[in-house]
N, C-alpha and C positions, 0 to 999 in steps of 0.2 A: 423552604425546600430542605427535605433530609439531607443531611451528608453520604456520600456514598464512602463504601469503608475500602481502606487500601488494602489492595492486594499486592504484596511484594510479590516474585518469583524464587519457589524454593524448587530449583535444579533438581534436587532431590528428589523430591514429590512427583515433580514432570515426568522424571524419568521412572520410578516404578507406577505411575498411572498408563504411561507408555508399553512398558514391558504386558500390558496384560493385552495388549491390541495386535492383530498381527495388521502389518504393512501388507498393501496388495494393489497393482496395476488396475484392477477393477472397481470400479466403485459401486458402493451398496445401493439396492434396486432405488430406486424414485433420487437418487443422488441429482442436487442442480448446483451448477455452477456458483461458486462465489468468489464476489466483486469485493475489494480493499482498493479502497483509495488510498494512497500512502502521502499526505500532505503537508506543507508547513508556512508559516506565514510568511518565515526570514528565508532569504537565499542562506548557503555555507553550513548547515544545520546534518548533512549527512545523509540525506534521505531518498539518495540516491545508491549511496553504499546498504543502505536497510533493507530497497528495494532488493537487488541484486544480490547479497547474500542468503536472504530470509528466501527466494525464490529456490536458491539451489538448494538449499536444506529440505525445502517441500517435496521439490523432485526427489533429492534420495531419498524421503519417506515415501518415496511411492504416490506422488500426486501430481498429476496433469498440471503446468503451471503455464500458464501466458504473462507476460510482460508486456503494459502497452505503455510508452513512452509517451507521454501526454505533454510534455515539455516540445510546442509544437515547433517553435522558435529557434529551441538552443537544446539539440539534441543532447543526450550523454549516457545511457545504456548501453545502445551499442559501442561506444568509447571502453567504458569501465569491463565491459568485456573484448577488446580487442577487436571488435566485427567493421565490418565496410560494406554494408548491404547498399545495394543496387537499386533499389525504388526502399522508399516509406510512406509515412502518412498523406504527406504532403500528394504525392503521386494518386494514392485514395481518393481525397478530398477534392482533387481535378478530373478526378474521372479517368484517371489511363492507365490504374488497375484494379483487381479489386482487390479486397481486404487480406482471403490467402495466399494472394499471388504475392504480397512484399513479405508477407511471414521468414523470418528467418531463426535458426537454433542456434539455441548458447548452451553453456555446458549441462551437462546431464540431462538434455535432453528439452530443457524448457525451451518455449516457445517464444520469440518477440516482435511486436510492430513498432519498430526503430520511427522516429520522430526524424523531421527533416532539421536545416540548420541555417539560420541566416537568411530564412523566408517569411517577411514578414504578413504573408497574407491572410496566413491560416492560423495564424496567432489571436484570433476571435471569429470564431466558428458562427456561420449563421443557422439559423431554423435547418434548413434543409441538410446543411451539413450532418448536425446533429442527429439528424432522423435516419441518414443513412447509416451511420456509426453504429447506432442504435441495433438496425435493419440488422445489421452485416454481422455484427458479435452476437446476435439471436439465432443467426444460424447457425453459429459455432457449439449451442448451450450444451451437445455432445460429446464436444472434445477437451474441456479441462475443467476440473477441481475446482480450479483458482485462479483469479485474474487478477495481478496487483496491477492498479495503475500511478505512475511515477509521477504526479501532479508538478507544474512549476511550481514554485513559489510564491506567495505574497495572495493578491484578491482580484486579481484578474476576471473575466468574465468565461474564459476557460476554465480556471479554477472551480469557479463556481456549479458550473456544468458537471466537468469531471466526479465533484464530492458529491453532488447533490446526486446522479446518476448510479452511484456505488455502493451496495449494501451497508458498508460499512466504512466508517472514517477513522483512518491512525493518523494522525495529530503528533511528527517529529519535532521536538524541541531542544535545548541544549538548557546548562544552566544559568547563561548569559543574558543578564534584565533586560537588554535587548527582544532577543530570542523569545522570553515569556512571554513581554508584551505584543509580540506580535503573533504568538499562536494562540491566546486572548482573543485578539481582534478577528482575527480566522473564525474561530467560532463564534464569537457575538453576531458577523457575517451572517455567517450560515444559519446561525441560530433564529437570529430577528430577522432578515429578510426570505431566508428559505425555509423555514422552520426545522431547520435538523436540529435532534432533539439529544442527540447521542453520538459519543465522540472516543475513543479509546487514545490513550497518549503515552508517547515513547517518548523517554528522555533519554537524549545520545550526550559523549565525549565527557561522561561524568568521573569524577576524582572516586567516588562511594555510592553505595545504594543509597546510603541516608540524604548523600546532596539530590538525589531522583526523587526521593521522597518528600523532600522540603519542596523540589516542584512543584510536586505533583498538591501538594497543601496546597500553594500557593493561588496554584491557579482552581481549585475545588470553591478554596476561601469567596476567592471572588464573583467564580459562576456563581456560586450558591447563591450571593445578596443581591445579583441581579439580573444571571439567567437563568432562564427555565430548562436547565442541558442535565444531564447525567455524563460524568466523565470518569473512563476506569483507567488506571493504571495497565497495562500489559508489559513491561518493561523496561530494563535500559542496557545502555552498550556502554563500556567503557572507553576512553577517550586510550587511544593507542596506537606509537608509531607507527607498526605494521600495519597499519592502514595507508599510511600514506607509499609505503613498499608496494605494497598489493595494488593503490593505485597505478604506479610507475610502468608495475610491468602488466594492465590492464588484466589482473586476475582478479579474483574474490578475496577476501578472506581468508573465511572459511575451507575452499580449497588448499589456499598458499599454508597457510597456518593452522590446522584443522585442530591443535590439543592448544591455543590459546586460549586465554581467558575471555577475549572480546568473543571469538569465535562459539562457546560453551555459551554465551550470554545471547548470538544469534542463534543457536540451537533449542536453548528457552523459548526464544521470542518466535521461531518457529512453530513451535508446540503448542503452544497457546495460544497462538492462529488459528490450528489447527483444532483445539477442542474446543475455540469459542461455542457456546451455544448458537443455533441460527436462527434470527427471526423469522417466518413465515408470513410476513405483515408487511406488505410493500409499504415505501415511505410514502408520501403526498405526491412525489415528483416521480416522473416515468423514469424506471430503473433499466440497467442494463440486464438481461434475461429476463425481464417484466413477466413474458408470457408463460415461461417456465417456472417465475417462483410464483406464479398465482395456482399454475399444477399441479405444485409440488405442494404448497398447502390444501387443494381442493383432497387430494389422496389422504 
């Protein structure tokens, strides 16, 4: 298998490919929603702060964003933003509301399905669960842009569902041999037993680009000699106090600290969310908005 070639992010470029777009509330005719799984094999990897920043930046660009808290177990969205919502998933998945009756907003405007906490029941979703989830975000395929979903951790059977269901998989990793080895196994998962083919990867709480980039070798090196995956680089966050400040007092970032470096580094990682190319090619597995991106390609 080819090597796929690195892309580093050059801020620079981002932003005068930017400057030629205007921002706008509306989106362009036949527009369909898009699914990011945001995932990682290790717990402590940050990919709960990726979600959660990368969300607000989408909204000030002008894009419909939902948040769905897939961490069905051990909530922590609505945490990281300050929220105490009144029903979540868990309430869905029993039947006593429906899906935009727990809807709750975070800042600038994004949308969130806060995850329950300390309920083990719904911590492996059956068939029918599934299908309603499915059901119920298909109705939505009108109201947002973008759906990240905040996956737990590790290879769960949630997990699995969650990546396989999402257009697209970002694969959070840190530079810790730990940490590699097990967004490795994430993918070989996904890869050999569900066949996802395609994987985007962020490397968070880096010293340098070039340590994100020895990563991202690393783990290229070894899909290549034995899986059949393509993996691109989309970026990395630097490893920095003010995160854990911004945790404290349950704000972002990017809000708290909007001219830091981490923060310019989730404004990238935004962007290039945002001009990913989009397949038109459902995956093997029944996707979230299934029925609208098969539309969207028929037009």
């Amino acid at each position: 298998m080819a090597d796929h070639p690195i892309r580093p992010l050059d801020q620079a470029d981002t932003l005068r490919a930017m400057n030629t777009q205007e921002n706008s509330d509306t989106p362009p005719p036949h527009q369909t929603t898009r699914v990011f799984a945001v995932t990682s094999g290790k717990g402590g990897v940050g990919k709960t702060a990726v979600v959660a920043n990368t969300a607000v930046l989408l909204a000030k660009m002008g894009k419909r964003v939902l948040i769905l808290d897939a961490d069905l177990g051990l909530a922590n969205i609505d945490v990281v933003f300050g929220l105490a919502p009144g029903h979540n998933l868990n309430h869905f998945f029993s039947g006593e509301q429906e899906l935009d009756e727990i809807l709750v907003e975070g800042p600038k405007g994004i949308k969130i399905l806060p995850a329950g906490s300390g309920v083990q029941r719904f911590t492996r979703l059956d068939a029918h669960e599934k299908m309603r989830l499915l059901e119920a975000l298909d109705a939505m395929h009108n109201d947002f842009d973008f759906v990240l979903i905040d996956t737990e951790a590790g290879i769960s059977e949630n997990v699995t569902y969650f990546n396989t269901a999402a257009h697209e998989i970002l694969v959070v990793t840190t530079p810790e041999p730990t940490a590699i080895t097990d967004a490795y196994a994430l993918m070989k998962l996904l890869s050999t037993q569900y066949h996802e083919k395609h994987f985007n990867l962020i490397v968070n709480f880096i010293k340098n680009e070039e340590e994100a980039l020895d990563v991202y070798r690393k783990l290229t090196m070894v899909a290549n000699r034995y899986l059949d995956i393509s993996i691109d680089y989309i970026g990395s966050i630097p490893r920095d106090k003010m995160m854990i400040d911004a945790i404290r007092k349950q704000q972002v970032l990017v809000e708290l600290y909007p001219e830091s470096k981490t923060s310019m580094a989730f404004e990238a990682l935004a962007r290039t969310i945002m001009q990913e190319p989009q397949s038109l090619e459902p995956k093997g597995s029944i996707q979230f908005f299934w029925k609208r991106l098969l539309d969207f390609g028929a037009k």
